[in-house]
C-alpha positions, 0 to 999 in steps of 0.5 A, a space after each residue: 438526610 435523615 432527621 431526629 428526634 433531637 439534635 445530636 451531642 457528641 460526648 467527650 469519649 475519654 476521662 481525660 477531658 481532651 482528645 486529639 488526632 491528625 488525620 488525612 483525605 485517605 482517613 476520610 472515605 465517606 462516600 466509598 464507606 458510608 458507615 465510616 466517621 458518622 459521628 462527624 458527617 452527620 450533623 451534631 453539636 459537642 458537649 467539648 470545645 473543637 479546634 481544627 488546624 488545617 494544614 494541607 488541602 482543604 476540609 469543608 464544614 457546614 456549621 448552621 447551614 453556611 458552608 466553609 472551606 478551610 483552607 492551609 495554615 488556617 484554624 477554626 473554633 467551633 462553639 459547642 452550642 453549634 450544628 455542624 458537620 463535615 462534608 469534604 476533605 480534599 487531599 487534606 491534612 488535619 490536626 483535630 482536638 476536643 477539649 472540655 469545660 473542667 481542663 480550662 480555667 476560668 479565663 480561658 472559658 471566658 474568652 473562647 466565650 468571646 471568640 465569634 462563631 464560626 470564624 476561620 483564623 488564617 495564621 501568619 507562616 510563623 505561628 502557624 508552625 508554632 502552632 503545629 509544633 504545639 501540637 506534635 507534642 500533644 500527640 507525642 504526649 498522648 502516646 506516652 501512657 506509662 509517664 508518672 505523671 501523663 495525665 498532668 503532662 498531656 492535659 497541660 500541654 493541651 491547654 497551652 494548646 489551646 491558649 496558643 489559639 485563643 492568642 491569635 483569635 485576640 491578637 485579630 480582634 479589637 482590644 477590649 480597652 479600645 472597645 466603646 461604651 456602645 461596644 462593650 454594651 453590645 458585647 455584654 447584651 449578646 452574652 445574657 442573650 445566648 444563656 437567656 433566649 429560651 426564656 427572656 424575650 423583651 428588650 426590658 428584662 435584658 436592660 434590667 440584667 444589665 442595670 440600664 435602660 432599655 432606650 440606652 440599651 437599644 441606643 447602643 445595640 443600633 449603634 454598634 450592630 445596625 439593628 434592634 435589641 429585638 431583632 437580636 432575640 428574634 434572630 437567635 430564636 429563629 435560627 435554634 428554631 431553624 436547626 430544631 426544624 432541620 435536625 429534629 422531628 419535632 413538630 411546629 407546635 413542640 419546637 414553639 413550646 421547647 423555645 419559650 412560646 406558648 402561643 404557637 400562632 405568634 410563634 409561626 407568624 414570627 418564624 414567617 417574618 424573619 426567615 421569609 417562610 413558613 416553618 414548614 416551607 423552611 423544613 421542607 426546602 431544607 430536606 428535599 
C-alpha cells in the first residue's frame, strides 16, 4: 500500500449536499481494473456522512484497521472522522448515500453524534424494505432534474432517509431516560474528548469542561466503561497516531507534534505502552 503525506478527505462532489447511488459486485472490478473506484479502495475519511445499505451479498470494510463484513439486509454508518475503505464486494448489491452537515438540522447531527462507530445495524425484514423503498425514491427523486422544485424534493426525501436510519440505530440503543447518572457522564465526557483530544490531555481540564470533579469524573468513566479517564485520552491519541502512521509519511516527531506533544520522548514512550510497539515497529508491521 502506498502512503501520503496526509490522510485523504473525499469531498462532497455535488452542490446539493447529498449523493446517492445502488451499485452491484460487477461495478466493482478492483482487481481486474486497478484504476476503477480508488476513491473508495483506498484508505480516506469524508467531510460527509456515509451510509451503506447492503442488500444482497456481502461488502467487506475496513474502518481503523478492523475489518467488517456487511452482510444482507443489514446498514452502516461510518463517522466522518473514520479511516476507511473497501476491500470486497461479493455478489453484492448496495445502496450508498453521503449526505452533509448543512442538509441535517441540529437534532439529527446530534444524534449521528451519538451513533457508536463502526456499528453494523442488522434491520428486521419489515424495516428493511421500508428502508430500501426510502431509498428508491431518492434515486427516483435524483433522476427527476427538471422538477420545479428538485432540489427541495431530493434533498428532503434524503433526509427522511436518513432519519429512517437514525431510528433504528435508537430503537437498539438504550434510551437516553434509563441511562445512569455514570452513563450519561460517560456519554458527555467521550463527546469533549473527540472535539478536544489534540489539545486537552489530563483528566482536570475535561472534569472542569464538564462542571465536576475529576474524583467524580474518573468515579463514573470506571464504573460505566472499566477503565480510566486517562486510558480513554491515551487510546483516542494513539489510535489518530496509528492512522497518521499508516496513512501518511509523516515522521514520529511530526505526527507527536501535529497530536498536541511537544516532547517526543514522552510521546513515543506513551505510543509503546498502549499499542505494545514502537511507533516504527507499528508502521512497519502494517505496511509489509
Amino acid at each position: 500500500m502506498s502512503i501520503r503525506s496526509s490522510i485523504p478527505v473525499q469531498p462532497m462532489t455535488t452542490q446539493l449536499g447529498v449523493f446517492i447511488s445502488k451499485i452491484a459486485s460487477k461495478d466493482f472490478h478492483i482487481n481486474e481494473n486497478p484504476d476503477q473506484f480508488n476513491s473508495i479502495k483506498e484508505s480516506h475519511r469524508d467531510e460527509y456522512h456515509l451510509f451503506l445499505l447492503q442488500e444482497k451479498g456481502t461488502t467487506t470494510i475496513e474502518i481503523d484497521f478492523n475489518q467488517y463484513i456487511i452482510d444482507p439486509e443489514t446498514i452502516i454508518f461510518i463517522h466522518q472522522n473514520q479511516v476507511h475503505r473497501f476491500m470486497d464486494f461479493e455478489n453484492a448489491t448496495v445502496s450508498i448515500w453521503a449526505i452533509s452537515n448543512e442538509i441535517l438540522n441540529s437534532e439529527y447531527l446530534k444524534l449521528l453524534e451519538d451513533i457508536t462507530p463502526a456499528h453494523t445495524l442488522i434491520l428486521q425484514k419489515d424495516t428493511f424494505e421500508v428502508i430500501l423503498e426510502a431509498v428508491s425514491l431518492c434515486l427516483k427523486l435524483a433522476e427527476r432534474k427538471d422538477e420545479k422544485l428538485y432540489r427541495s424534493l431530493f434533498t428532503g426525501s434524503s433526509v427522511i432517509l436518513t432519519g429512517l436510519v437514525i431510528s433504528q440505530y435508537l430503537i437498539q440503543s438504550k434510551p437516553t431516560d434509563k441511562l445512569s447518572r455514570f452513563e450519561i457522564v460517560t456519554k458527555s465526557f467521550k463527546k469533549l474528548l473527540e472535539r478536544n483530544f489534540v489539545t486537552v490531555k489530563s483528566p482536570k481540564e475535561y472534569a472542569t469542561k464538564l462542571n465536576i470533579s475529576t474524583p467524580y469524573l474518573n468515579e463514573c468513566i470506571k464504573k460505566a466503561t472499566g477503565h480510566s479517564v486517562s486510558h480513554h485520552i491515551q487510546q483516542r491519541v494513539i489510535l489518530e497516531a496509528q492512522r497518521l502512521l499508516y496513512y501518511s509519511e509523516k515522521s514520529v516527531k511530526e505526527i507527536a507534534t501535529e497530536l498536541g506533544y511537544n516532547d517526543y520522548q514522552y510521546f513515543s514512550r506513551l505510543f509503546t505502552k498502549v499499542a505494545g510497539m514502537s511507533a516504527l515497529e507499528f508502521r512497519k508491521k502494517n505496511l509489509d
